[in-house]
N, C-alpha and C positions, 0 to 999 in steps of 0.2 A: 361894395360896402355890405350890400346884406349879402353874397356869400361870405363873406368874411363872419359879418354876424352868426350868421346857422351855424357855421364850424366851432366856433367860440361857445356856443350851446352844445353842439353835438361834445365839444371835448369837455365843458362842464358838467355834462350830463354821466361821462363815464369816470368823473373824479368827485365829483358829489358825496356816494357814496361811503368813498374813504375821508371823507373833512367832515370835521364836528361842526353841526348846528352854528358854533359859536364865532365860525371864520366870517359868517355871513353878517350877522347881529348888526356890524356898522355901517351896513350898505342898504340901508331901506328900499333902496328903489333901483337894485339891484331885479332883474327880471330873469326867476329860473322856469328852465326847463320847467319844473313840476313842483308842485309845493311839497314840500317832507313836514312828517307831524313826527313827535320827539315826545319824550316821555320828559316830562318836566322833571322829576326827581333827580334824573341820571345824563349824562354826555350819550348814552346812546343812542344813535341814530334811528329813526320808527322810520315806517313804511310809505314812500311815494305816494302822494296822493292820486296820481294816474295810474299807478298798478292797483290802490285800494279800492277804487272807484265800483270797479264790474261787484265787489262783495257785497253781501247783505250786511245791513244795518248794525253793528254791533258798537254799542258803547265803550270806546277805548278806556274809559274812566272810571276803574274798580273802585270802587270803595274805600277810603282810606280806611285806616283805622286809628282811633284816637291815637293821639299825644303818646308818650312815653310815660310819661309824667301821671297823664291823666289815666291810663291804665294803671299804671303803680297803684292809685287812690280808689279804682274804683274796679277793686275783681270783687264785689258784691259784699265787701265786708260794712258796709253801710247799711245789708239789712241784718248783719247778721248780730245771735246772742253768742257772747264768747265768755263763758265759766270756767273758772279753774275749783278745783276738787282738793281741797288741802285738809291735812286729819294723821292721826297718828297711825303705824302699821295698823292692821288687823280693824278698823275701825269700817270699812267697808265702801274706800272711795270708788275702789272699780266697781263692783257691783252698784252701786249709788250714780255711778257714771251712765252704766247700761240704762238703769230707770228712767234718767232724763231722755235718753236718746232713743225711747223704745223698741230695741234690739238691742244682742249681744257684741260689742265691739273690745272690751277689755277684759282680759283674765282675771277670774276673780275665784275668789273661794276661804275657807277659812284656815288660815295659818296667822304663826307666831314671829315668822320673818316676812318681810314684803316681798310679795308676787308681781308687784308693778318695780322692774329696776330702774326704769328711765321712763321720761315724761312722754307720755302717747295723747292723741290727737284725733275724736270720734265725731260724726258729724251726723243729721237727719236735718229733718223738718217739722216743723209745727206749726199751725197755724201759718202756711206760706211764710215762715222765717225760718233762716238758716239757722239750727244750734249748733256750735261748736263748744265741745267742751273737751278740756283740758284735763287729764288722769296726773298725777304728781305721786311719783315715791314716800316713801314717811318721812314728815320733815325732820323728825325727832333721831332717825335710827344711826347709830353708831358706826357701824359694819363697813358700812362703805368709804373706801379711803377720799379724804378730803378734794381730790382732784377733780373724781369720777362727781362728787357733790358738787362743786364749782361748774362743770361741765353742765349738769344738770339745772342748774340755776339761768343757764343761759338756756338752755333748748326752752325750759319755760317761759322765758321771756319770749322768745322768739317765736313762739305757739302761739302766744297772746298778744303779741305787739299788733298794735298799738296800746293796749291794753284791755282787761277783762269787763268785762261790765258788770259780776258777781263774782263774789269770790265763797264758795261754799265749805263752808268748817263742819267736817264730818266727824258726826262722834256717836260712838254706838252705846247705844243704852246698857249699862251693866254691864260686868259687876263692875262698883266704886271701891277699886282699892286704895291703897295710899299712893301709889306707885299710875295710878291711872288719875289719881287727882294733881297729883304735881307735875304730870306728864301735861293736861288741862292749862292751870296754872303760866306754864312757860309757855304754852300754844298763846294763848290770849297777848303773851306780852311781844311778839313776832307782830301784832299788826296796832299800828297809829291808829290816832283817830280818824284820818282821812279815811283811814283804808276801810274802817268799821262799819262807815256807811255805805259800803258796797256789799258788805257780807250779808249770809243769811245762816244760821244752824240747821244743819241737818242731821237729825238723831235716826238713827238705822236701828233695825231691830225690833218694829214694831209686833212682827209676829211671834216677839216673846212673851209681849203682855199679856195673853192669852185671856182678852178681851177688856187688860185693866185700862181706866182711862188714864191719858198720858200724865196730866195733872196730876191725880192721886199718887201715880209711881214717884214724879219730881217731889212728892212732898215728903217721900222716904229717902231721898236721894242726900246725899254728903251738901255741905252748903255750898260747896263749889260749883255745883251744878245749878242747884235752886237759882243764885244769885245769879249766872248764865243764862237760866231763861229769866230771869226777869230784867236781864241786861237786854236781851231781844226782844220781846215782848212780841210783837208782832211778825216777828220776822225768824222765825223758825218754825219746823215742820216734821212731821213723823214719816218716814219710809218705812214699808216691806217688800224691802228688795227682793222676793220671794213673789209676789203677785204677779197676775195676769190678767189678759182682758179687759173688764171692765174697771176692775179696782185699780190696775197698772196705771192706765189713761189718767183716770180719777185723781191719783197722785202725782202723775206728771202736769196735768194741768193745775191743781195746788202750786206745785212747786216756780212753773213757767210762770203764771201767773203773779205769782209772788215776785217773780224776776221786772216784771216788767213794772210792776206798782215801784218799786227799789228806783228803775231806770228814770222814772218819771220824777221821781222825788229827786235824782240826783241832774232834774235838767235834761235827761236824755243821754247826760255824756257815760262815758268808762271811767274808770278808775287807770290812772296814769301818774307815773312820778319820773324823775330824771333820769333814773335807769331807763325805763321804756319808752324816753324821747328820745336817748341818745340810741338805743339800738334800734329804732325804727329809721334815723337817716342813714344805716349804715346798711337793714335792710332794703330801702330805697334805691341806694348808690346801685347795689346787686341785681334788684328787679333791672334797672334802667342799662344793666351792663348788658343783659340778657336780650332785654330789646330792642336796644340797637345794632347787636350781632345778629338777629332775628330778622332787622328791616334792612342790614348791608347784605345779608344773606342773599334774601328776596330781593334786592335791586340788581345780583350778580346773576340768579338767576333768569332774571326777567329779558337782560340783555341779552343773556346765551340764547335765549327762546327766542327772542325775537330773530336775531343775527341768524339763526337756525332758520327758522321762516324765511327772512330775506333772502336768502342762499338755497332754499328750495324753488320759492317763488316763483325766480329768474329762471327757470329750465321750464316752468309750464305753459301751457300754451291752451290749455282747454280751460274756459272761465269758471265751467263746476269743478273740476277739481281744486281749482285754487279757490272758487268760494269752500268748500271743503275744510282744505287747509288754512283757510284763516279762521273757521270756525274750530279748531282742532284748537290755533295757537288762541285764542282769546278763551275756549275754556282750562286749556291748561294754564294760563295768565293767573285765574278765575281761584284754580285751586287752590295755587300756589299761594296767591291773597289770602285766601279763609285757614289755610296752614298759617300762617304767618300772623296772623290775629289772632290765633286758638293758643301759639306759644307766648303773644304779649300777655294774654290776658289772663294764662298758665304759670304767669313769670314767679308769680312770689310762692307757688306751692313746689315749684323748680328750686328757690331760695332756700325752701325750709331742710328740702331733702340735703341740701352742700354740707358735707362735713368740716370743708372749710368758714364758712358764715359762724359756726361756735366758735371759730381761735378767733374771730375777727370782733362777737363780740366780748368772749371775753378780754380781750386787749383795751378794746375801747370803753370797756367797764373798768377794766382794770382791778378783777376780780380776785388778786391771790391771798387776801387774808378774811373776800364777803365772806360771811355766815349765810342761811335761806333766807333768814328771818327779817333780813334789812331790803328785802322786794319789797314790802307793805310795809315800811314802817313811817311813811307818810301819812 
């Protein structure tokens, strides 16, 4: 009987290997040869605990890395300020963009047609917070065939989904012609009043006053403008996108500042409407597609590595070299992890780049007769 036994182990011992963990699962008191340790995610079979035995210590137990989900929710746009830059051509968002962001990140300059054709996307820090600010085409300009506008309308959104936390109405001081007042005029009526409490005015052009105080100039100004700043009252600001150094800062911290008194008053939240909830689950859907191909990746991997180990293992015979190669395979394990968490956590700026995610939202918006002007008109 116990030779019969030991053969029954000796022949389990050389079919072990080839049977999933799961043959076993209904026999508890089932007595193997060796215990096998199994990567709990995967059917793949881990390493003998009597060959792992001679190795040093190493925790088989990388790190997971959050949820899917919760990656989705959490690549650090919970601390960030997210501004979108809206204003007529030539009014000076990109350079007004740079100001915020203390560096030069969008083409600016002064012309009669827009420099900026499609919505771009510049980032820094401030005060340990992420800025993100959003550059937008002229909402106003003609030129551009309807499509290429609609297209536009989503990358917007999809820059700022979840949505902006300021929305900055650039307008540069002088001249008031008739043509720049009713360009004015139709700007103002593109945002609700939802929307208004997230806004702030930004008048560009300070280094043309050439030392006048801003007040005095608004009191020369067309009524359209007067009544504009006394529609904001506290909440607008003078740029010279032109400075540096000390006075840069200076105006940038006015301006940030002013963002965050805004954020406070509004609860802390963004400015959000039904456009930028529905493209934000369909952003979601995409992060999560990414991350799961991300983590079936790294589970296919993981098994090649190991199965690669297991099949070296069995030819060694010297205990340092296979402590060796088990330390070879647990930091490659190791990498492979921290790869694999750098793409979940990567996933939604992987999202923004897909030229597919624009047909997907505009479909799900259902965008082919929006105008720009219905983003904010909550």
């Amino acid at each position: 009987m116990v030779r019969w036994a030991g053969l029954f182990k000796r022949m389990l011992g050389q079919l072990l290997p080839r049977l999933p963990l799961s043959s076993f699962s209904s026999y508890p008191g089932l007595a193997l040869p060796f215990r096998l340790e199994t990567d709990p995610d995967t059917d793949c079979p881990g390493i003998p605990s009597a060959m792992a035995a001679p190795f040093p210590s190493v925790s088989s137990s990388l790190s997971e890395p959050r949820t899917s989900h919760g990656l989705g929710n959490q690549d650090s746009r919970d601390s960030q300020l997210r501004l979108v830059l809206v204003g007529k051509t030539g009014a000076g968002k990109s350079a007004t963009g740079n100001s915020i962001l203390g560096k030069k990140v969008f083409r600016s300059g002064i012309a009669t047609k827009s420099i900026t054709k499609i919505c771009e996307k510049g980032s820094s820090t401030w005060r340990g917070r992420d800025i993100v600010v959003v550059d937008t085409p002229g909402i106003f300009d003609t030129e551009e065939p309807a499509a290429d506008t609609q297209r536009e309308i989503a990358h917007c959104i999809l820059l700022t989904s979840p949505g902006p936390h300021a929305l900055l109405l650039v307008v540069r001081l002088g001249p008031y012609t008739g043509e720049e007042q009713k360009a004015m005029k139709e700007m103002l009526r593109m945002f609700g009043s939802k929307a208004r409490r997230y806004m702030i005015l930004v008048f560009t052009g300070k280094d043309n006053l050439e030392g006048m105080d801003f007040h005095d100039h608004v009191k020369d100004a067309p009524d359209v403008f007067q009544d504009l700043v006394d529609e904001f009252r506290d909440r607008h600001c003078v740029l010279n996108n032109k400075a540096k150094g000390a006075e840069l800062e200076a105006q940038r911290a006015e301006l940030l500042d002013m963002v965050q008194r805004i954020l406070g008053e509004n609860g802390g939240g963004f400015y959000t409407s039904e456009m930028f909830r529905r493209a934000e689950v369909e952003i979601q859907k995409q992060i999560l597609a990414i991350q799961n191909q991300s983590r079936a990746e790294l589970e296919r991997e993981k098994c090649q590595i190991r199965k690669e180990f297991e099949d070296n293992i069995r030819m060694l015979r010297d205990d340092y070299e296979r402590k060796m190669r088990k330390a070879e395979m647990e930091h490659t394990l190791a990498e492979r992890e921290r790869s694999c968490v750098e793409r979940q956590q990567n996933a939604r700026a992987a999202v923004e780049t897909q030229k597919a995610i624009l047909d997907i939202i505009l479909k799900t918006l259902d965008l082919a007769f929006l105008v720009l002007k219905h983003i904010f008109m909550e």
